[in-house]
C-alpha positions in Angstrom: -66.6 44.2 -101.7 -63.6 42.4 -100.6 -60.9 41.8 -104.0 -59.3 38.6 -104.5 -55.2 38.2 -103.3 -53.6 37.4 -106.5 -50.5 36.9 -104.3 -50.8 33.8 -102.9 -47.4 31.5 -102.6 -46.8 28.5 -105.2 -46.2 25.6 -103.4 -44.2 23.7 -105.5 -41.3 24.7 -108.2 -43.8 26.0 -111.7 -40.4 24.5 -114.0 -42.3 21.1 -114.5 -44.4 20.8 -117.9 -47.9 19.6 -117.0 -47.7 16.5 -118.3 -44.3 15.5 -116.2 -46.1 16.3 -112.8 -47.7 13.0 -111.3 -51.3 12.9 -112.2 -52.5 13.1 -108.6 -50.7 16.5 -108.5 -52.2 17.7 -111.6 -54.5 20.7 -111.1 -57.5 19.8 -112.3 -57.6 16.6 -110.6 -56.6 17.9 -107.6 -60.0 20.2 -108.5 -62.2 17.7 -108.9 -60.9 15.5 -105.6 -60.0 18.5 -103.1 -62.2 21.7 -104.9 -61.3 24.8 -106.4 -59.9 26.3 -102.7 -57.6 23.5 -102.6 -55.6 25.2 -105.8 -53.3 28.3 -105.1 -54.4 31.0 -108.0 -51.3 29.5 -110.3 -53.2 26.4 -110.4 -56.6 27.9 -110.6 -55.2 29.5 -113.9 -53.5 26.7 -115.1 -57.0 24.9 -115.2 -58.3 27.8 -117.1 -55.5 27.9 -119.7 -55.4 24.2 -120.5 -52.3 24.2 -121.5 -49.9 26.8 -122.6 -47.8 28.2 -125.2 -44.9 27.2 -127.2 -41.7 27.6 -125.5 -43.5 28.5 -122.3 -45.7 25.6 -120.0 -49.2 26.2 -118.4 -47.5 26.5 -115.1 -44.9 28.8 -115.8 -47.5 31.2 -117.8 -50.0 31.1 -115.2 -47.4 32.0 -112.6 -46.9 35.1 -114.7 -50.4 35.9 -114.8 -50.8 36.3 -111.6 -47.9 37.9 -110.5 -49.6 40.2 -112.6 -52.9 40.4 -111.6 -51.3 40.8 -108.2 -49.5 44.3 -109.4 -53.4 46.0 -110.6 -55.5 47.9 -108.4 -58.4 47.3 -110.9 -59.5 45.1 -113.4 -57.6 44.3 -116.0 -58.1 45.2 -119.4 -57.4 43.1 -122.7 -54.6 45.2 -123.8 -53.4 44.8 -120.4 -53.1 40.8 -120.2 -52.1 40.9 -124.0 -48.9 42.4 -122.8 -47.8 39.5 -121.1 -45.6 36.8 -123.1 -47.7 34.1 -124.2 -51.2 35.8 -123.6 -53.1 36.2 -126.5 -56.4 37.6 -127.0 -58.0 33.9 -126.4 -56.6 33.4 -123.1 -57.2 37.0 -122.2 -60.8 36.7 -123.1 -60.7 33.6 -120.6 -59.0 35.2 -117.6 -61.8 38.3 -117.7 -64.8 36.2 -118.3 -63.6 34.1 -115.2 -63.1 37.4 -113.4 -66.1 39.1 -114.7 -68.7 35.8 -113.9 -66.4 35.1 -110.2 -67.8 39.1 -109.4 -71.6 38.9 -110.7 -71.7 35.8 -108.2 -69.8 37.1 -105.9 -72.1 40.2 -105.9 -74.8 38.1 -105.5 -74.4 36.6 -102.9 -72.1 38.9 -100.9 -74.8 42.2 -100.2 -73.1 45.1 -100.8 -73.8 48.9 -98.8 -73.9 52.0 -100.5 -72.7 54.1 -97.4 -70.6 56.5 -99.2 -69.8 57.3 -103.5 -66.7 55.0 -102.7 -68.2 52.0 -101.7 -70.2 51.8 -105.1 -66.8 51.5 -107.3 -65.8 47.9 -106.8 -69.2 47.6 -108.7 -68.5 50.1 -111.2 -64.6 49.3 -112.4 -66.0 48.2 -115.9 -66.3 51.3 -116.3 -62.5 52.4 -116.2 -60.8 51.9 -119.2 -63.9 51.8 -121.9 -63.2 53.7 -125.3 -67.4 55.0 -125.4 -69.6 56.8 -122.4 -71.5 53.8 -120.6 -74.1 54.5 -118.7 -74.8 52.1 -115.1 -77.5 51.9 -112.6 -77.3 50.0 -109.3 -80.7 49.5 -107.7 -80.6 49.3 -103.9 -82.7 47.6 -101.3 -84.1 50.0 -98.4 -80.6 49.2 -96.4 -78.9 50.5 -99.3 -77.7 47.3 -99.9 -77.1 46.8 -103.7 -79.7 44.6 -105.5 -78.2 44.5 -108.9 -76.1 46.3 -111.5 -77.4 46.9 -114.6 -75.3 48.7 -117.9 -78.2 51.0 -119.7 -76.7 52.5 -122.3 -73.5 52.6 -124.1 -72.7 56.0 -126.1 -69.9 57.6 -128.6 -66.8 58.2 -127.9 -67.9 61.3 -125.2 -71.9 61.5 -124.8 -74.4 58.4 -123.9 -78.3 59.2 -123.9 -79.8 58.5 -120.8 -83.7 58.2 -120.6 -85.7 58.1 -117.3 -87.5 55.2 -118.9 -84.7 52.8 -119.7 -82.9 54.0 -116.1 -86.0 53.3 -113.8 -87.6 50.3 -116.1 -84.7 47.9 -114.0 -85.4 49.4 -110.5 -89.0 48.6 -111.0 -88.4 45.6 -112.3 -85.7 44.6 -109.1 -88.3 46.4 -106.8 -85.7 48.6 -105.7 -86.1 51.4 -103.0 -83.5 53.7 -104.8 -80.5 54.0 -106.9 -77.3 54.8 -107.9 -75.8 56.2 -111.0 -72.6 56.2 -113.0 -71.1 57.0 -116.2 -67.6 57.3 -117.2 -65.6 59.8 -119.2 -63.7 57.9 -121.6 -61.5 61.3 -122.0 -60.2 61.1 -118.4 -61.8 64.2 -117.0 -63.6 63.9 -113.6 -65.7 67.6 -114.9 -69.2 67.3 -115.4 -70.5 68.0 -118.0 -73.7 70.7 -119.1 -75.3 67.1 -120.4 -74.8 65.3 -117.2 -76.1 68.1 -114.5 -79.0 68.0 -116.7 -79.5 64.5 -117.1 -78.7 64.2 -113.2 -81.6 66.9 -112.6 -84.1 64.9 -114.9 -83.5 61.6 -113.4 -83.6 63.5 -109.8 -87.1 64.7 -110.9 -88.2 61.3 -112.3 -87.0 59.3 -108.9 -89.1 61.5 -106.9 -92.2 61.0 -109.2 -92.0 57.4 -108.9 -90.6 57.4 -105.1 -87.5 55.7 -106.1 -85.0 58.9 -105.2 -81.6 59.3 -107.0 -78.9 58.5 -104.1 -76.1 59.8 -106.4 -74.4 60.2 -109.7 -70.7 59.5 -110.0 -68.8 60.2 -113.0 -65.8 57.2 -113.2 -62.3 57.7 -115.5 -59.0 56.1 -114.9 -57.7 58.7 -112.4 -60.4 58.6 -110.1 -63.9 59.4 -109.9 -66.3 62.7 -108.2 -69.5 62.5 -106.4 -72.3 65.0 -108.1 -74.4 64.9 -105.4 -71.0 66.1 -102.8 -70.2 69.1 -105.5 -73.9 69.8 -106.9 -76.4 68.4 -103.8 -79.6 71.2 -105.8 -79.4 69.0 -108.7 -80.7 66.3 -106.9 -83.2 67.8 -105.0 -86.8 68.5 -106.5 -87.7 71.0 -109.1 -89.6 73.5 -107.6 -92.7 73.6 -109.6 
């Protein structure tokens, strides 16, 4: 999946309050006459903000914002964005919602192949950085290509239950051909679990009943993330009965 460019050059001097700028200059009318890729990303959130904060104008915190957003590799968390001057929670919660809703569509409409565990993550990064184990299931199409994501479950602090019911109910539901499977370890560790090469062996055994085979099981933490099926390829194979 290709990741926006935060990085993109202001065209103009960000010093002016809003209101000074002619109105023809103004972001969100230059929106609604030229569209949304007319803006550079300042102005895109400049028209998300509204308006800014005391001692600090719209243009001058957006600027900030993305010259932040340009520095992360992922995406960003609330604590992260609450760290910068004149970002609280309210404008945080805005700038991930716009990121969050911009990815769903872009998913959407932008296929995306499973070819190897790493081209799954851009998919899977709301999993970094979450205080409980969640539990995600990407269905895929017969080219791999992913049909939707879908969160299942959401856990304590380091164990989610996973049931072959609640995992396959959405790839029957999306008609998928097979999935793909990810949880994260809020603890930071990339080692498996007992839990999970048991869970990974049931759901393994439940794909091949129904014909909709287990592609692979990654485990996701802020470091990194490992491939069960490239360090345990039995587990996903069928039980021998």
């Amino acid at each position: 999946m290709e990741t926006t460019n935060f990085s993109l050059p202001i065209t103009r001097p960000i010093s002016f309050l809003l209101r000074e700028l002619d109105p023809e200059l103004r972001p969100r009318e230059r929106l609604a006459r030229s569209g949304a890729a007319s803006l550079s990303n300042e102005e895109l959130l400049a028209v998300i903000f509204g308006r800014g904060q005391q001692g600090k104008d719209v243009l001058t915190l957006a600027h900030e914002v993305a010259g932040h957003l340009s520095s992360l590799l992922d995406m960003p968390t609330l604590e992260d964005l609450c760290h910068i001057g004149g970002v609280g929670p309210g404008k945080a919660c805005q700038i991930l919602a716009s990121l969050e809703l911009s990815s769903r569509f872009l998913t959407r409409r932008r296929k995306v192949r499973i070819r190897k565990p790493m081209d799954a993550l851009p998919l899977l990064a709301n999993l970094r950085g979450r205080r409980q184990e969640c539990f995600s299931v990407l269905t895929l199409d017969g080219a791999h290509q992913v049909i939707k994501a879908h969160e299942i479950t959401v856990g304590l602090a380091n164990q989610s239950q996973v049931h072959p019911r609640e995992t396959f109910a959405c790839a029957l539901e999306d008609r998928a051909v097979s999935i793909f499977i990810a949880h994260n370890h809020p603890s930071g560790s990339l080692e498996p679990s007992t839990h999970d090469l048991l869970t990974t062996r049931r759901l393994a055994d439940a794909g091949s009943l129904l014909g909709i085979p287990l592609i692979d099981h990654l485990i996701v933490a802020e470091e990194g993330f490992v491939s069960l099926r490239e360090r345990f390829p039995d587990y996903f194979e069928p039980a021998k009965r």
